[in-house]
N, CA, C and O atoms as a GROMACS GRO file, in nm:
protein
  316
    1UNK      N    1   0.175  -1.085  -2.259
    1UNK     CA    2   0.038  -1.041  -2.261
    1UNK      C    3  -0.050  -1.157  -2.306
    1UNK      O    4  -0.020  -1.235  -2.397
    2UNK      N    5  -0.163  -1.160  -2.231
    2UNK     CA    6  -0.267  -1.284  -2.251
    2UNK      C    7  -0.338  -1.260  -2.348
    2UNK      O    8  -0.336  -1.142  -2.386
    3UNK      N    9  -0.424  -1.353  -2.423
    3UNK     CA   10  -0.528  -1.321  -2.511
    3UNK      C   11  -0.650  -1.215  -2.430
    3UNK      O   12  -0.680  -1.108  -2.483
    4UNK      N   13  -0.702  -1.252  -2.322
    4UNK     CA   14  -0.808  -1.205  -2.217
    4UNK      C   15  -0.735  -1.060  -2.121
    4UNK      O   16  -0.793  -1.013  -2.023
    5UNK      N   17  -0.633  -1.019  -2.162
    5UNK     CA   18  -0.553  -0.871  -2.136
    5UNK      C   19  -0.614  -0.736  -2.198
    5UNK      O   20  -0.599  -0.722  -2.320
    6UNK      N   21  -0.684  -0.631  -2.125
    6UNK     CA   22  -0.702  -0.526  -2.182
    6UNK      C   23  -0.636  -0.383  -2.210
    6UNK      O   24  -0.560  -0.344  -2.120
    7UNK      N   25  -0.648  -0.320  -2.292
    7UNK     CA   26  -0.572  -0.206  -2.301
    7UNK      C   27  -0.677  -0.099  -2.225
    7UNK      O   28  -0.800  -0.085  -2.224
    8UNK      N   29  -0.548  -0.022  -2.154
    8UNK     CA   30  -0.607   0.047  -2.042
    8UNK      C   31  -0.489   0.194  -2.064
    8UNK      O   32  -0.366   0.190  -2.064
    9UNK      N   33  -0.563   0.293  -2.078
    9UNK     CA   34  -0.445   0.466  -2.088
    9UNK      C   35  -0.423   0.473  -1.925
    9UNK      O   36  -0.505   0.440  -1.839
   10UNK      N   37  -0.314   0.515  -1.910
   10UNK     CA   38  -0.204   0.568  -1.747
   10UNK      C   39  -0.188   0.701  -1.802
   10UNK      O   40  -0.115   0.720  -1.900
   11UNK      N   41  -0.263   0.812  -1.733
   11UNK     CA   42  -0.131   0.940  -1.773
   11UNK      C   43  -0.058   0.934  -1.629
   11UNK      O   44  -0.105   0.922  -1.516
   12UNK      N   45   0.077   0.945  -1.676
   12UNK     CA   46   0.187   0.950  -1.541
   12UNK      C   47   0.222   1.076  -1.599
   12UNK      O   48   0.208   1.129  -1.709
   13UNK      N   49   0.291   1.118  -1.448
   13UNK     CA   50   0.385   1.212  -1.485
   13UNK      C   51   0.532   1.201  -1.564
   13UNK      O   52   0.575   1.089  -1.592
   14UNK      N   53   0.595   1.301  -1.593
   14UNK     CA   54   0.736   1.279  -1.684
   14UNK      C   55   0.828   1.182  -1.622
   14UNK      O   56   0.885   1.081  -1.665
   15UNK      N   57   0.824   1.274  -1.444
   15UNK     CA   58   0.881   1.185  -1.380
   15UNK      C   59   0.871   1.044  -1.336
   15UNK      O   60   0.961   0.960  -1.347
   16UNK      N   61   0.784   1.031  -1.299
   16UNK     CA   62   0.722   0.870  -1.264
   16UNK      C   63   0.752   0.788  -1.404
   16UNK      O   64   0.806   0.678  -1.403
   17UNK      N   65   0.701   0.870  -1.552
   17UNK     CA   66   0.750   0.787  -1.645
   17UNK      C   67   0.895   0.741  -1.690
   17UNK      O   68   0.925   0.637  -1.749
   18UNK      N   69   0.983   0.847  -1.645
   18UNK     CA   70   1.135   0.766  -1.694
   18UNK      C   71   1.146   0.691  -1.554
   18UNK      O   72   1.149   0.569  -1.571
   19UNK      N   73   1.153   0.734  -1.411
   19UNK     CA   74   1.174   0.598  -1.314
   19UNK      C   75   1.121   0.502  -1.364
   19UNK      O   76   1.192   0.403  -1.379
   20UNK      N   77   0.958   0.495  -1.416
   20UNK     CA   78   0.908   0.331  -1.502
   20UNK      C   79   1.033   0.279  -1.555
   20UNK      O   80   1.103   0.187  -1.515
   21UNK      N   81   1.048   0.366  -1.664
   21UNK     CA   82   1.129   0.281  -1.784
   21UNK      C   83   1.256   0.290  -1.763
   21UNK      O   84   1.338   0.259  -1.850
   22UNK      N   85   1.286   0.329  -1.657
   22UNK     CA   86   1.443   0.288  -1.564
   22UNK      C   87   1.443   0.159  -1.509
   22UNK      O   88   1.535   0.077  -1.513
   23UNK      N   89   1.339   0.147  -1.460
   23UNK     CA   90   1.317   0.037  -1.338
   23UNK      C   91   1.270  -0.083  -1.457
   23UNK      O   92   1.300  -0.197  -1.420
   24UNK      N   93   1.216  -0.078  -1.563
   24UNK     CA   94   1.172  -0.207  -1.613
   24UNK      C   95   1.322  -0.243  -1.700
   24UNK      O   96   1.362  -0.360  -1.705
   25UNK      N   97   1.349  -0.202  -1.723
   25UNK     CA   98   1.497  -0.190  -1.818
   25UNK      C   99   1.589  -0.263  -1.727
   25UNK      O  100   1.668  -0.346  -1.772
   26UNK      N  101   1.581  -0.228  -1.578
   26UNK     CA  102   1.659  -0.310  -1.499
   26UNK      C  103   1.587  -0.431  -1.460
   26UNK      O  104   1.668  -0.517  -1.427
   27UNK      N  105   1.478  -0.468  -1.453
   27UNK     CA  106   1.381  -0.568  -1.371
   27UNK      C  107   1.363  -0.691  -1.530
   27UNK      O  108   1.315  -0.804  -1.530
   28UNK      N  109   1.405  -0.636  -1.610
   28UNK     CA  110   1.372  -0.673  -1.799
   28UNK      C  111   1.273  -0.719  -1.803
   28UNK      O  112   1.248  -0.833  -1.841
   29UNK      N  113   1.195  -0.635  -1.762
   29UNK     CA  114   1.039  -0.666  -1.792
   29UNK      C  115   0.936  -0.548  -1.870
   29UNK      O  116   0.988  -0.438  -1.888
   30UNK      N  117   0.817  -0.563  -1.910
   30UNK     CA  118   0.741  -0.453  -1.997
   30UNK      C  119   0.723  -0.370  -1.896
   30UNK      O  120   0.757  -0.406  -1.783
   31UNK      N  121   0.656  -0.220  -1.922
   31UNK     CA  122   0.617  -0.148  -1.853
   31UNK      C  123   0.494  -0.256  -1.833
   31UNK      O  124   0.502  -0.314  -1.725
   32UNK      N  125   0.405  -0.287  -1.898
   32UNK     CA  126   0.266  -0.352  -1.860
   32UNK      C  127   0.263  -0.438  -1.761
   32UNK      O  128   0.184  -0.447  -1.667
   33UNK      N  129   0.398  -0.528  -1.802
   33UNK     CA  130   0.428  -0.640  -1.679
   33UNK      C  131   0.440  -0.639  -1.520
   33UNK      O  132   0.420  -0.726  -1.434
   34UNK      N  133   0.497  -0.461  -1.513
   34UNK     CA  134   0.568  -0.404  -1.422
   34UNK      C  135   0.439  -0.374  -1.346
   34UNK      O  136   0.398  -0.416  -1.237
   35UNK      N  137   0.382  -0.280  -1.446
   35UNK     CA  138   0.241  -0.226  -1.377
   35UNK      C  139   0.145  -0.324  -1.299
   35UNK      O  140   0.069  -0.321  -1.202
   36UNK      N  141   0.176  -0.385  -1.365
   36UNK     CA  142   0.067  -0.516  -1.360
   36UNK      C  143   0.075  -0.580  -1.237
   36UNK      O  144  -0.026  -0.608  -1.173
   37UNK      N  145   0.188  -0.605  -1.200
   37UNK     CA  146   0.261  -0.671  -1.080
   37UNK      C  147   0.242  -0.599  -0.987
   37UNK      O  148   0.196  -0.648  -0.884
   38UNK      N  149   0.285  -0.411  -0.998
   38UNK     CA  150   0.271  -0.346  -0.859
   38UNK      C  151   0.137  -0.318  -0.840
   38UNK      O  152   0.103  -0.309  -0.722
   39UNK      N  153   0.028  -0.297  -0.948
   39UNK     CA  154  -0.075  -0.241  -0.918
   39UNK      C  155  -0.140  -0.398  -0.811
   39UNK      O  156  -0.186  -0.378  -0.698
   40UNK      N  157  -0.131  -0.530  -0.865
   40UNK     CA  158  -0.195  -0.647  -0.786
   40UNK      C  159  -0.153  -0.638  -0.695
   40UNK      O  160  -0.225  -0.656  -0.597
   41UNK      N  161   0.009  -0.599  -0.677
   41UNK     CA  162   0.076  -0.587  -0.516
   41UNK      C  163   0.006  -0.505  -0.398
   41UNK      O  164   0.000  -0.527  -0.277
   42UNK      N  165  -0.046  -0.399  -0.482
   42UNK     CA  166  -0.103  -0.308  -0.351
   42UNK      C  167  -0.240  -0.350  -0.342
   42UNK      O  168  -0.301  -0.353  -0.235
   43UNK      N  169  -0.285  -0.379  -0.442
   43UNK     CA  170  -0.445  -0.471  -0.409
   43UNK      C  171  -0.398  -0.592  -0.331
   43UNK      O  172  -0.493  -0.669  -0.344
   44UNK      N  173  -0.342  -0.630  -0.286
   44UNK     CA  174  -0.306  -0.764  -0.205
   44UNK      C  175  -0.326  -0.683  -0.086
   44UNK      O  176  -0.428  -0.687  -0.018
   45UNK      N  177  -0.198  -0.588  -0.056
   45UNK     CA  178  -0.213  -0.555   0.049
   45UNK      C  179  -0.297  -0.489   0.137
   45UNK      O  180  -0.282  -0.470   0.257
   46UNK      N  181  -0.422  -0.443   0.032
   46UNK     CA  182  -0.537  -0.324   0.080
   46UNK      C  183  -0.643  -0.504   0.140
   46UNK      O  184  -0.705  -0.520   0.245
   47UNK      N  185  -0.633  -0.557   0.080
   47UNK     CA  186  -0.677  -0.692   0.106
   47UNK      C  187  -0.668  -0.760   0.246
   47UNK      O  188  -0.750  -0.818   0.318
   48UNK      N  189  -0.526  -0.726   0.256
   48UNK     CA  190  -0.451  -0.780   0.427
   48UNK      C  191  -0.517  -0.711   0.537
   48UNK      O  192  -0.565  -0.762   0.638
   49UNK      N  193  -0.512  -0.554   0.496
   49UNK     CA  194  -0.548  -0.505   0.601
   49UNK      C  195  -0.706  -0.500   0.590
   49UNK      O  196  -0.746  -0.538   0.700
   50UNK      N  197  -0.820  -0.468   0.505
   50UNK     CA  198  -0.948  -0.513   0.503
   50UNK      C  199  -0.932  -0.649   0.590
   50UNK      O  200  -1.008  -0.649   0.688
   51UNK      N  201  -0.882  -0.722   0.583
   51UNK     CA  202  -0.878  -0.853   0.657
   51UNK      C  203  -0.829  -0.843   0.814
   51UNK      O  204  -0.899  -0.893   0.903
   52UNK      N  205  -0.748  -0.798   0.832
   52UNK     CA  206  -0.724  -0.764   0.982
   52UNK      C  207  -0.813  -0.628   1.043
   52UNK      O  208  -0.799  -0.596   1.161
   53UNK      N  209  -0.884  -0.568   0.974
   53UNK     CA  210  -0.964  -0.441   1.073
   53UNK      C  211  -1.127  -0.534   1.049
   53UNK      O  212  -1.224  -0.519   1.124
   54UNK      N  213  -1.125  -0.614   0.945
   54UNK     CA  214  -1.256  -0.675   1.016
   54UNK      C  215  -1.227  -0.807   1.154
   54UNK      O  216  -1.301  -0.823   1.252
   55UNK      N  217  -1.081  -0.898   1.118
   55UNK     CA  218  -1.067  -0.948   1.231
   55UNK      C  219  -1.092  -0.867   1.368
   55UNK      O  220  -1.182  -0.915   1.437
   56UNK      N  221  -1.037  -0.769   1.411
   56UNK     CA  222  -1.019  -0.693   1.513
   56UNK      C  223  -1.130  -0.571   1.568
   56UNK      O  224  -1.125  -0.492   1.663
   57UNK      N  225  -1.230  -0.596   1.460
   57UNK     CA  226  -1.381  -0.507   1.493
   57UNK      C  227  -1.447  -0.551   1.575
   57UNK      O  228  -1.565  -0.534   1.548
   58UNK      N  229  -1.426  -0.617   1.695
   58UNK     CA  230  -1.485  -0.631   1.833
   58UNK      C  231  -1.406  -0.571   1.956
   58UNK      O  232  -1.437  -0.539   2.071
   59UNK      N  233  -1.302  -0.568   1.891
   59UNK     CA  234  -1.207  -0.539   2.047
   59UNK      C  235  -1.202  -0.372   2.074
   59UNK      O  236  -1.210  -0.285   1.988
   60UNK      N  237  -1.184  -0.350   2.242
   60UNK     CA  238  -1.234  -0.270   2.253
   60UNK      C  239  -1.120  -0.124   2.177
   60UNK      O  240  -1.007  -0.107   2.133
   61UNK      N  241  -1.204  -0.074   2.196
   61UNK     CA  242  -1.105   0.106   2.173
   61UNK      C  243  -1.100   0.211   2.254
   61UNK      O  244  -1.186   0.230   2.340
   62UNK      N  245  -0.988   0.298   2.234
   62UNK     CA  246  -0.940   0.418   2.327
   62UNK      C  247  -0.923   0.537   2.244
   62UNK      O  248  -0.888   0.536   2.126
   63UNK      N  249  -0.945   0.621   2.303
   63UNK     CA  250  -0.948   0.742   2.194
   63UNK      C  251  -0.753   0.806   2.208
   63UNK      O  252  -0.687   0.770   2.305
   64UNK      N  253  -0.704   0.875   2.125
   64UNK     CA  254  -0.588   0.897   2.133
   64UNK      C  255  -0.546   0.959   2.260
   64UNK      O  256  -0.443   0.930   2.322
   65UNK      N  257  -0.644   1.057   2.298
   65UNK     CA  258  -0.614   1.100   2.465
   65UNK      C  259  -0.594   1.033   2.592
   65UNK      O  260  -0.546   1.076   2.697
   66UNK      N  261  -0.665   0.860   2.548
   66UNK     CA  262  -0.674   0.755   2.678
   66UNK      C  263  -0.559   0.704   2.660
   66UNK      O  264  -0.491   0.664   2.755
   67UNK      N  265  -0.518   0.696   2.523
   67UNK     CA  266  -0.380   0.619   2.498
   67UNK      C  267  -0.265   0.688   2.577
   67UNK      O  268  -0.198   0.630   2.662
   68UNK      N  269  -0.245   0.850   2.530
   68UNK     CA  270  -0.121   0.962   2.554
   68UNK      C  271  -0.147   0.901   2.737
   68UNK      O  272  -0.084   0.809   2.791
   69UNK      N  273  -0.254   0.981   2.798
   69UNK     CA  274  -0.237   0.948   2.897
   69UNK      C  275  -0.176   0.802   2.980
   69UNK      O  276  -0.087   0.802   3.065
   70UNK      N  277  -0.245   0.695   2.931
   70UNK     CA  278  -0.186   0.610   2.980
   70UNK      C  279  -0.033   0.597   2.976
   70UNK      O  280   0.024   0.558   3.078
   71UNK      N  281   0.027   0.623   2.881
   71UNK     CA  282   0.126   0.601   2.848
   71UNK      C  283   0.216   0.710   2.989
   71UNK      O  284   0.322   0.685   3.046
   72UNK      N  285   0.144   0.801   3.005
   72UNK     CA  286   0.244   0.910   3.086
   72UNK      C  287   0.192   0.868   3.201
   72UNK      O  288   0.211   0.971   3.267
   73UNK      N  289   0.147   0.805   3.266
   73UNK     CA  290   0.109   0.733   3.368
   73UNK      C  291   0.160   0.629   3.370
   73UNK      O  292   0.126   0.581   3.478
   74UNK      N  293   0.262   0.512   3.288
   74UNK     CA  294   0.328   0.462   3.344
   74UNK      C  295   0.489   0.482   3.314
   74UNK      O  296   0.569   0.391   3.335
   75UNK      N  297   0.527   0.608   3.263
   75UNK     CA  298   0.632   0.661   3.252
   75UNK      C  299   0.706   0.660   3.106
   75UNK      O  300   0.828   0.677   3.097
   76UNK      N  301   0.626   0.638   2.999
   76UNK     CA  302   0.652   0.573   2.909
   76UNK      C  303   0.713   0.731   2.817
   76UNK      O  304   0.806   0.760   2.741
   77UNK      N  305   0.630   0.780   2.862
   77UNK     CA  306   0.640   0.951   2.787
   77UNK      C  307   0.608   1.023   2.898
   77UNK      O  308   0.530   0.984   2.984
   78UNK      N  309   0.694   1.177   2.900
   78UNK     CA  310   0.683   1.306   2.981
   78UNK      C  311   0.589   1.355   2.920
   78UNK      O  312   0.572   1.323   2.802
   79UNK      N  313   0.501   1.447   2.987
   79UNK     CA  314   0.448   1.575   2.927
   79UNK      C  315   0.481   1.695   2.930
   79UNK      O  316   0.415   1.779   2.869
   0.00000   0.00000   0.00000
């Protein structure tokens, strides 16, 4: 823990709390460390994809019905 680290309350459930302290016990790391790591992990990844749906906000689109169809039009799926 850093000097510039804040204390922050989690209520988890019972369950979620012993998998924690299963999983840090094996990983030998703090619960804080643990948290710390997965919570940045999924902010990375909400990151990736913010990053690829603004790359790809020009190209065109199909609604799910243009898709199904196409697809059974070139044999890809029965109806």
């Amino acid at each position: 823990m850093s000097i510039n680290d804040s204390k922050t309350t989690l209520y988890l459930s019972p369950t979620v709390r012993r998998a924690l302290k299963k999983r840090v016990i094996d990983a030998n790391q703090t619960m804080s460390e643990y948290v710390n790591r997965a919570v940045a992990y999924a902010i990375a990844e909400d990151l990736e994809d913010i990053e690829a749906i603004a790359e790809r906000r020009g190209e065109p689109t199909e609604t799910l019905d243009e898709f199904l169809m196409a697809l059974q039009k070139d044999g890809t799926i029965q109806s």
